[in-house]
Structures are given as C-alpha cells and as structure tokens.
C-alpha positions as CSV (number, residue, x, y, z in Angstrom):
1,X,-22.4,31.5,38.2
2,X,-24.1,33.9,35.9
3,X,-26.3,36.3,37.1
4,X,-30.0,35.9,34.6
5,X,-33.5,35.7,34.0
6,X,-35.7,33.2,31.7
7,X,-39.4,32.9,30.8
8,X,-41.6,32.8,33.5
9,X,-42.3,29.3,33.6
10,X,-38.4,28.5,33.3
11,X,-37.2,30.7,36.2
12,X,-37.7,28.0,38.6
13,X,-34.1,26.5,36.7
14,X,-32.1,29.3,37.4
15,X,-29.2,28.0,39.7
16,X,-29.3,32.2,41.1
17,X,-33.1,33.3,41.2
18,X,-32.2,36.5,42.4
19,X,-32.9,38.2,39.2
20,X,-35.3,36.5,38.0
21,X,-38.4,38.9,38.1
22,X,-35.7,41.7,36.3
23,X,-37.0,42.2,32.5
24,X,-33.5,42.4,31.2
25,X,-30.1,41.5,33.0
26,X,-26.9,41.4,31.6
27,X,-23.8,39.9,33.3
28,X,-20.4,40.2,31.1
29,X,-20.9,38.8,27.7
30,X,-24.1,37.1,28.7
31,X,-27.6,39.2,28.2
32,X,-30.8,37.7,29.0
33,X,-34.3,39.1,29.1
34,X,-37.7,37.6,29.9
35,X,-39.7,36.8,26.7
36,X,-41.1,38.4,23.9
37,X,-42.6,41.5,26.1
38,X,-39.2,42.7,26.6
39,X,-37.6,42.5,23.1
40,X,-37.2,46.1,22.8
41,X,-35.3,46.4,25.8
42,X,-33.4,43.5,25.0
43,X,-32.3,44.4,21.7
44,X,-31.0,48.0,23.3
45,X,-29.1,45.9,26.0
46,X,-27.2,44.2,23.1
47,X,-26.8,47.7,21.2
48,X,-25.6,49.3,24.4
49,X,-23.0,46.1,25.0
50,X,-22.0,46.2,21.7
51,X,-22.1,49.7,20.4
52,X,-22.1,51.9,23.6
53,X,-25.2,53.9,25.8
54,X,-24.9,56.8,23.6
55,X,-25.9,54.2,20.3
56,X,-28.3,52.6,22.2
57,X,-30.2,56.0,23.8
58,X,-30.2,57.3,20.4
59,X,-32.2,54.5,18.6
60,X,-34.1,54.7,21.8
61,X,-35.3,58.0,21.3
62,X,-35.4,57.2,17.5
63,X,-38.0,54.7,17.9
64,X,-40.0,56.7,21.0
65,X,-38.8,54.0,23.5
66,X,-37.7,57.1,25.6
C-alpha cells in the first residue's frame, strides 16, 4: 500500500498509520497532507513533484514560507 496521512478524525482509516501524525507525505504520484493548516506545505509538495525543489524553494522564499 501507499504510504499517507488524512484529517485527524480520518486517520483511524489508514490501512498504514505509520505516517499519519506527518503534515505532508508524499509516496510516488500520490501526495497527501493533513487539512487546511498544512496547505502551504502541500501546494509546495505538488510544486516540488511537479516542477522540481529548486521551483518549489523559490516560491517558498517568495512567499516568506522560508
């Protein structure tokens, strides 16, 4: 299976709970994070995947996220 995380009051229907406390977790193709507190990082995770970690560390900085 896929390695994820969910809303806190979902995680309990992860088959793997392993990385269910983790804010963002990405596993191939599949990116997950944990709710609307973690948006930000979750929209870089998708960036990074798609566009590369030097895209996504430069909107980072861009938007004061680092």
């Amino acid at each position: 299976g896929k390695k994820a995380t969910a809303f806190p009051a979902m995680c309990n229907k992860l088959s793997d709970p392993s990385e269910a406390e983790s804010r963002v977790v990405v596993d191939g193709k599949l990116i997950t994070s944990r709710g609307p507190g973690t948006s930000i990082e979750f929209a870089l995770a998708i960036v990074e995947k798609l566009l590369g970690r030097e895209k996504a560390l430069e909107i980072a900085k861009a938007m004061l996220v680092v």
